[in-house]
C-alpha positions as CSV (number, residue, x, y, z in Angstrom):
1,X,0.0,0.0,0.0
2,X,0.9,3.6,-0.5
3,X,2.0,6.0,2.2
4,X,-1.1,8.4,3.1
5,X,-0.1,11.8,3.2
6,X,-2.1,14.9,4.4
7,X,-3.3,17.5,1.5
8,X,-4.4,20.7,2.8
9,X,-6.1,21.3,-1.1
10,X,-7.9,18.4,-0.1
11,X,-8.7,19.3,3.2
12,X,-10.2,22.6,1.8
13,X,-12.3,20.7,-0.7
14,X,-14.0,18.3,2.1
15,X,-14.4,21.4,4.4
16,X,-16.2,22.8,1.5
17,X,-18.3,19.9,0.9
18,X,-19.1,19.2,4.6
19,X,-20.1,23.1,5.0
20,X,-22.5,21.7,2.6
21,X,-24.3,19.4,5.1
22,X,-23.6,16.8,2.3
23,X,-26.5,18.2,0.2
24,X,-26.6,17.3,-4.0
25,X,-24.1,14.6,-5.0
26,X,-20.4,15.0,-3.8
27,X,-18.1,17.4,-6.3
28,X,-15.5,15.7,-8.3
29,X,-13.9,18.7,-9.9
30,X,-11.2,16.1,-10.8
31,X,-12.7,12.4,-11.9
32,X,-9.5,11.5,-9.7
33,X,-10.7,12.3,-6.4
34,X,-12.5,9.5,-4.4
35,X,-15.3,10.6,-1.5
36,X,-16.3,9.0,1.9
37,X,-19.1,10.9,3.4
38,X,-21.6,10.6,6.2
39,X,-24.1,12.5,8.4
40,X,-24.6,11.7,11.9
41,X,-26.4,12.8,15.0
42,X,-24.3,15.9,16.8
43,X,-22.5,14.0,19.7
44,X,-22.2,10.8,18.5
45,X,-18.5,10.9,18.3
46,X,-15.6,12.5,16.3
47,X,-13.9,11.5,13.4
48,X,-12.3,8.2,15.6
49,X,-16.2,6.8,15.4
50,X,-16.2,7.5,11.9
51,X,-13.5,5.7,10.8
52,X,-14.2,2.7,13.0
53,X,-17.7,3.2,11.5
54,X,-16.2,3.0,7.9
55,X,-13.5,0.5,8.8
56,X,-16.5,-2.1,10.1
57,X,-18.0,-2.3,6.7
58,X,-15.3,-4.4,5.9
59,X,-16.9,-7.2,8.0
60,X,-19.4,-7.8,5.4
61,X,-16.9,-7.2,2.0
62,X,-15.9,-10.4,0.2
63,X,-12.2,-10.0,-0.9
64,X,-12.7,-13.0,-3.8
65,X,-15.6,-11.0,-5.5
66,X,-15.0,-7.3,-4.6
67,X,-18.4,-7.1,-3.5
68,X,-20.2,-6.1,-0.6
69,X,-22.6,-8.9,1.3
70,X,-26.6,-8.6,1.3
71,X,-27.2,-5.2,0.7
72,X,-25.0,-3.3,3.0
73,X,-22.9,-0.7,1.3
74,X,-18.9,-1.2,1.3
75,X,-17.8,1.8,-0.7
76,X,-16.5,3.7,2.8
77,X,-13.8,0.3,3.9
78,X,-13.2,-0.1,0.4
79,X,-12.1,3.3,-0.2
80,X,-10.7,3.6,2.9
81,X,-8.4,0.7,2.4
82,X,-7.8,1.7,-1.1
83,X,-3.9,0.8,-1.8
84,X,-2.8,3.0,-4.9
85,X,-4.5,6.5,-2.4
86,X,-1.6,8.7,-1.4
87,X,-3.7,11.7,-0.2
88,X,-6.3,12.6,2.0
89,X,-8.1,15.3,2.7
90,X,-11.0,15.7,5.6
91,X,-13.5,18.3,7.3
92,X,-16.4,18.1,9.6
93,X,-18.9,21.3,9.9
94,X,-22.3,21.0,12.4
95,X,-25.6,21.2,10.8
96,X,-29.0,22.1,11.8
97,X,-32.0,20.2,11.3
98,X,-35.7,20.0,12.5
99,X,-34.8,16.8,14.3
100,X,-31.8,18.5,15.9
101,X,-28.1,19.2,15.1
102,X,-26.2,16.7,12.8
103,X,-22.3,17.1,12.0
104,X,-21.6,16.3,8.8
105,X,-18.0,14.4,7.4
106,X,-16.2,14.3,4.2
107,X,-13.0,12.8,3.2
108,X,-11.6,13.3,-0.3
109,X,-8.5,11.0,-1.5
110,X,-6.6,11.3,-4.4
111,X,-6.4,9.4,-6.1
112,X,-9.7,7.8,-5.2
113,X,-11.0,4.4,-5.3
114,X,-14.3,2.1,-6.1
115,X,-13.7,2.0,-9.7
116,X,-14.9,-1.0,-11.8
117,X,-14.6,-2.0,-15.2
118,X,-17.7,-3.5,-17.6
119,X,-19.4,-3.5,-14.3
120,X,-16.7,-5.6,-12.5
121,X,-15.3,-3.9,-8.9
122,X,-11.7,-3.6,-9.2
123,X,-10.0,-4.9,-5.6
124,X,-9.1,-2.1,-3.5
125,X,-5.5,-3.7,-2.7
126,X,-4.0,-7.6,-3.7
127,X,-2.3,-10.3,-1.3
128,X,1.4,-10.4,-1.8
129,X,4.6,-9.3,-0.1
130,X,5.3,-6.1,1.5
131,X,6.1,-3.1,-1.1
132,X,5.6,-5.6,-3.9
133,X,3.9,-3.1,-6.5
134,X,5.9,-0.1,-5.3
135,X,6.7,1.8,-8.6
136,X,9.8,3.5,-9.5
137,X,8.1,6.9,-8.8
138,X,7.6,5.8,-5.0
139,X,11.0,4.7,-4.7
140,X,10.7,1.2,-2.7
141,X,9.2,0.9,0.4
142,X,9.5,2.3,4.5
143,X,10.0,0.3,7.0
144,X,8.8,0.0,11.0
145,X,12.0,0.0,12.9
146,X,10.9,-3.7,13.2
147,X,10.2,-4.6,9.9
148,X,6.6,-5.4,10.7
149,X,5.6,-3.9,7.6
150,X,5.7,-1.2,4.8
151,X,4.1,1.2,2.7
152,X,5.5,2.3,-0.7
153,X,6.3,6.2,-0.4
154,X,8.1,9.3,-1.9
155,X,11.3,9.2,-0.6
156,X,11.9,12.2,1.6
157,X,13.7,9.8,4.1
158,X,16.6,8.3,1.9
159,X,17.9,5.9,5.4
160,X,14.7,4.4,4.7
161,X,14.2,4.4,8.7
162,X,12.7,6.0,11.4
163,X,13.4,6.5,14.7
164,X,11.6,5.6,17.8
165,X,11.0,7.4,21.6
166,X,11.6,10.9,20.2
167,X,15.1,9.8,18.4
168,X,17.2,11.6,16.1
169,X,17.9,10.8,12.6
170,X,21.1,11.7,11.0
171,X,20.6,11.6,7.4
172,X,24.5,12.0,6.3
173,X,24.9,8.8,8.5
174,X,21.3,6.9,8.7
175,X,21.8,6.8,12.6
176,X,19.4,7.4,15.2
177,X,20.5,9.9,18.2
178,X,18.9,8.4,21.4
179,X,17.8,10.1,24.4
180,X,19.2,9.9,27.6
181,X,17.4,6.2,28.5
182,X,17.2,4.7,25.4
183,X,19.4,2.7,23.1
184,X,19.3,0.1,19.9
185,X,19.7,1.1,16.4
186,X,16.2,3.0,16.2
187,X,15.8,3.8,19.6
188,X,13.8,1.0,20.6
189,X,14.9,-0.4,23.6
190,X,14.8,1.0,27.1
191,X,17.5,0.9,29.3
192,X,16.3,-0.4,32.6
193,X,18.2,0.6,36.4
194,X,19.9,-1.0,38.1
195,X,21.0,-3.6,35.8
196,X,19.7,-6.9,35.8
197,X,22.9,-8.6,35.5
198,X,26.9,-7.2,35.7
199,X,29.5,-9.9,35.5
200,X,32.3,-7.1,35.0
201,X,31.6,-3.2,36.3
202,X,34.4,-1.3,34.3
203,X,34.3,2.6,35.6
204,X,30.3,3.5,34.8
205,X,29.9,0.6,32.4
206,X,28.4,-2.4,33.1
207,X,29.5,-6.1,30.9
208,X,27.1,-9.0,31.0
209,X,29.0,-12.2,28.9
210,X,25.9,-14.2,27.1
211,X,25.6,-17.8,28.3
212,X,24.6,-18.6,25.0
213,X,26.1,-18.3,21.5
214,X,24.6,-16.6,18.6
215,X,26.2,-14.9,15.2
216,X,27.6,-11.2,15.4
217,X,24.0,-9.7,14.3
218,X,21.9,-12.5,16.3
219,X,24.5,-11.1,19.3
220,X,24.2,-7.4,18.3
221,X,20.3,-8.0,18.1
222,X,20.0,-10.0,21.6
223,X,22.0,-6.9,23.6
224,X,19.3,-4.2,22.2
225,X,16.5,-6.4,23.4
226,X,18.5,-6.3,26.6
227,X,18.7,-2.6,26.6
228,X,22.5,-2.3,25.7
229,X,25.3,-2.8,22.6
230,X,27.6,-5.1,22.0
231,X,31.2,-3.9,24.0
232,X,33.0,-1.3,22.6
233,X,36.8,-1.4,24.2
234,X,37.5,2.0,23.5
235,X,41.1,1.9,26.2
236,X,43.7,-0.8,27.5
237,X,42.0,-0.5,30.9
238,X,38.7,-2.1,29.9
239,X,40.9,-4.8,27.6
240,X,42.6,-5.5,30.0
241,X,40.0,-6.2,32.8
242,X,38.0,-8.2,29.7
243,X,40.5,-10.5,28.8
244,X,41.6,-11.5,33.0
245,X,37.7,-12.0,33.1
246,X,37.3,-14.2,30.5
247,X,40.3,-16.5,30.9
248,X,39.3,-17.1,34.3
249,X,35.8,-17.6,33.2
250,X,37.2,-20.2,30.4
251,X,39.3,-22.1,32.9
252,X,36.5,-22.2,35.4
253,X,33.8,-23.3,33.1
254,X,35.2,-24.5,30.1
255,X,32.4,-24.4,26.8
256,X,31.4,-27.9,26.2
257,X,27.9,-26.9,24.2
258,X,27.6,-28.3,20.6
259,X,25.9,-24.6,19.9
260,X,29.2,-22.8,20.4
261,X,31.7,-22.9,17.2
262,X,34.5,-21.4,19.3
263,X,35.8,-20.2,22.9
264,X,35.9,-16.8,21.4
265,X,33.6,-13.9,22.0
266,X,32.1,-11.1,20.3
267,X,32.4,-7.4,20.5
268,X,30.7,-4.7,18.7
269,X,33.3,-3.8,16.1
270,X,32.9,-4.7,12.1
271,X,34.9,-3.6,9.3
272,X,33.1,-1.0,6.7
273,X,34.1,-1.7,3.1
274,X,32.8,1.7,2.2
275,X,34.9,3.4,4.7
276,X,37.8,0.9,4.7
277,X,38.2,0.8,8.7
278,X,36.7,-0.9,11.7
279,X,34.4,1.0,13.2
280,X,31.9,0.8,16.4
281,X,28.4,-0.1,15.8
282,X,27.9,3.7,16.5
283,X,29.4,4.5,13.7
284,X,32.7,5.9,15.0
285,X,36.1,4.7,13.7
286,X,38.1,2.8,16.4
287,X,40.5,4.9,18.0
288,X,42.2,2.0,19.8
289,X,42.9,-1.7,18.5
290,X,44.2,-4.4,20.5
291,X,44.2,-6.9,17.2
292,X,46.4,-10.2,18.0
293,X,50.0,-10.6,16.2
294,X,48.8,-11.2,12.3
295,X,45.5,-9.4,13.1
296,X,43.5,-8.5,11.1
297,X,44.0,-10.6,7.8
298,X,40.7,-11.1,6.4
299,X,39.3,-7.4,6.3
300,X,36.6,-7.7,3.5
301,X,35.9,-11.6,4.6
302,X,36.0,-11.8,8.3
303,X,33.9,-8.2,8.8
304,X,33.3,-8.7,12.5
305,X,35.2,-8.7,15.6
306,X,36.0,-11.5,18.4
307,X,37.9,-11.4,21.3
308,X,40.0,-14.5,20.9
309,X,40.6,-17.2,23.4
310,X,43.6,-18.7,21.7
311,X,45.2,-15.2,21.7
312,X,44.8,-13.9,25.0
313,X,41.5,-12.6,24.2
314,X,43.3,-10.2,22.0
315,X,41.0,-9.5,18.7
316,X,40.8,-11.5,15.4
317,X,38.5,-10.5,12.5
318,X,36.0,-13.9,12.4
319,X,33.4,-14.2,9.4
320,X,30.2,-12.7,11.1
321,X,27.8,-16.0,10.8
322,X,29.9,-17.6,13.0
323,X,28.5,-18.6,16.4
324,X,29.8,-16.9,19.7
325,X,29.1,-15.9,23.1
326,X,29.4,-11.8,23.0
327,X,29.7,-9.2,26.2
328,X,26.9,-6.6,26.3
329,X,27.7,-3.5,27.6
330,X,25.2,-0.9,29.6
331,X,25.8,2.4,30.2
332,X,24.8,5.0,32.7
């Protein structure tokens, strides 16, 4: 389906027809232009209890036939639902009448809906995968920050993302600007104090190390549902306090689980091919490295980061579908 977008023209236009009390048949100055109308008792509810009134039709529509059931009337859900509209337009005015007050509504779309040809309704939208019938004017489809679904649009947003809990969107860099609380790449997860788990307190940072295994973006994934990011060792300090932690860890309780490909763990470094560096999962280039002797040699191949158990838990690039445990990091 398309993207719905306000039109004040249109907005003017129902305003117009609604200061009408819906008298004579609705305008179309432009055979374009669809209309969903109705006239109800003053009081009986805003434009909410219209559209739920409009949307209910679609009980009694039959998607095989593109007909409505009996002889109820569909043309409101039809219209409403109509996949190929990218405007709307609306207005309400109150009416008198010598069986009291009525408030009229009007919506106008463009372009409209309900046609049919040699008598046959056309369906107002087709089963299919999301974005399917976008055309090249629309310019693909937006996405939730979830991927839960999309609507073809104009693209005003080239990151193709939004994002959530009153974020920030970078355009130059497609990266969402939390707020103070808040973290994931669109914003989405809240950070909730105190932590639920710290197996390492570093300074203000807290490190939780997964019990489980799970590739770089299944790991990178996992730590945002928890409300944090994968680790970023920005200084020798929190290196060096990771790797005594882990080695102990490994010695103590040595990984015996078929689900774990190595004894390795990941961080929240990749390698960019655009930019040619290793860089955060913020975005920002990595300052401070502590690769093993040899390390990097796959940049290109191995695009993700591991702290290494065979090198002192210094870091080795490791293709990303590999499975690891990672260390999450919260922040205050």
């Amino acid at each position: 389906m398309q993207k719905l977008e306000w039109s004040e023209e249109l907005g003017r236009q129902a305003g117009a027809r609604a200061a009408s009390c819906l008298e004579g048949p609705a305008p179309p100055p432009a055979p374009q232009l669809g209309w969903s109308e109705v006239l109800l008792p003053a009081g009986t509810g805003g434009f909410g209890a219209v559209l739920e009134l409009w949307f209910a039709e679609g009980r009694r529509y039959d998607y095989r036939t593109g007909r409505c059931a009996g002889n109820a009337t569909c043309r409101h859900y039809t219209q409403l639902v109509w996949a190929t509209a990218g405007q709307l337009g609306c207005g309400r005015h109150r009416c008198p009448g010598p069986q009291g007050p009525s408030e009229a509504f009007a919506c106008a779309y463009s372009p409209g809906g309900n046609w049919e040809v040699a008598g046959t309704p056309i369906l107002p939208y087709k089963q299919g995968p999301w974005c399917s019938l976008c055309t090249a004017g629309l310019s693909g489809c937006f996405k939730s920050w979830d991927h839960s679904g999309g609507l073809c649009e104009v693209p005003r947003n080239p990151c193709r993302m939004s994002c959530r809990n009153s974020g920030r969107l970078d355009m130059s860099s497609c990266q969402c600007a939390c707020p103070p609380g808040y973290t994931g790449r669109y914003c989405q997860a809240k950070i909730h104090f105190p932590f639920h788990a710290c197996d390492v307190r570093i300074d203000s940072d807290c490190f939780m190390v997964s019990p489980e295994a799970d590739t770089y973006y299944g790991a990178k994934i996992k730590c945002q549902e928890k409300g944090a990011m994968l680790a970023q060792i920005r200084n020798q300090k929190v290196q060096d306090i990771l790797a005594f932690y882990l080695s102990r860890l490994e010695m103590g309780n040595r990984v015996t689980d078929t689900d774990f490909e190595t004894g390795n763990f990941w961080i929240g470094l990749t390698y960019k091919t655009s930019k040619a560096s290793f860089r955060w999962d913020v975005g920002e280039p990595s300052s401070f490295t502590s690769f093993a002797f040899g390390q990097p040699d796959n940049q290109g191949f191995g695009n993700c980061v591991e702290m290494q158990a065979s090198a002192a838990f210094n870091w080795n690039d490791q293709r990303c579908k590999t499975r690891n445990r990672y260390i999450c990091q919260f922040g205050e």
